[in-house]
N, C-alpha and C positions, 0 to 999 in steps of 0.2 A: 066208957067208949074205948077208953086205948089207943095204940098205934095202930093206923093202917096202912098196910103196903100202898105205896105210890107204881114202882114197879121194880123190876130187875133185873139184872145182864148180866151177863157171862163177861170176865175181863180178869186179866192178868195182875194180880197185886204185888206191888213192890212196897218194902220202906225203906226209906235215907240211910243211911250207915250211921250211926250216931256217933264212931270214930272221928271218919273224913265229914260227916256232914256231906258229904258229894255222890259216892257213889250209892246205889240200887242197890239191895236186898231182894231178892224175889220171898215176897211171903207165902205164896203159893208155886205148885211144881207143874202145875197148870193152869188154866181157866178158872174162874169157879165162880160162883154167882152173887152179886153182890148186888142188896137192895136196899131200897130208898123207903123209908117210915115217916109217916107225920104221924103224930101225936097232937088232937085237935086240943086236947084239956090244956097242956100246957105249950101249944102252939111253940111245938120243938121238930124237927125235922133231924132225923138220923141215917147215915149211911153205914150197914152192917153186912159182913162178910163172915160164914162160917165155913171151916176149912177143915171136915171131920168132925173131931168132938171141940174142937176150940175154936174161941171168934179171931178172926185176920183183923177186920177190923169191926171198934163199935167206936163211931163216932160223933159224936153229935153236934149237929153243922149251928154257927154261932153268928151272927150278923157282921161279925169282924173277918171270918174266912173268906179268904176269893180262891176258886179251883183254876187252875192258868194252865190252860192247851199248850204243852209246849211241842205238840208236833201234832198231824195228821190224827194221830189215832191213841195220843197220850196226852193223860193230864195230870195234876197233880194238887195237893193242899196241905197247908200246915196244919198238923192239930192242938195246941198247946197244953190242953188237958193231956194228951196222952204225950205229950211231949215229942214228937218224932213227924215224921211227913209222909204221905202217903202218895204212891203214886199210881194209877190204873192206865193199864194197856188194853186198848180194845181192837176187839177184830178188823170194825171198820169206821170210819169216820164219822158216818150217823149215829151209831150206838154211841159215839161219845159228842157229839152234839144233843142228846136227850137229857 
């Protein structure tokens, strides 16, 4: 069976500076589209962003991750397999309520 897309938006990706731990990275120089996978076999859920020929983010959402709104049209999550924290800017505040 495989992954299947759940769905996908358009949103601005950033990550954490792994310096300061504080500030934004923009991993993207735009928009770009980033979607949501289940995977029914091993009832896993991934969030993947590809930015050209290389993935922004492959993430795979863990029952321990919370994603935290910290504003209007921004959220964010830690990922600790990949070590670093991701953050999405969306256009509008329903797209990031979905």
């Amino acid at each position: 069976m495989g992954e299947q897309p759940l769905f996908s938006v358009k949103a601005h990706v950033f990550q954490i500076d792994p310096a300061t731990k504080r500030n934004w990275i923009p991993a993207s120089k735009h928009a770009v589209t980033v979607s949501f996978f289940y995977d029914a076999g091993r009832s896993v859920y991934r969030i993947i962003s590809v930015g050209g020929t290389k993935a922004i983010i492959n993430s795979t959402i863990t029952p321990n991750m919370t994603f935290t709104k910290t504003s209007q049209k921004f959220g964010q999550w830690a990922d600790s397999r990949a070590n670093t924290v991701y953050g999405l800017g969306f256009g509008t505040e329903q797209q990031l309520q979905q």
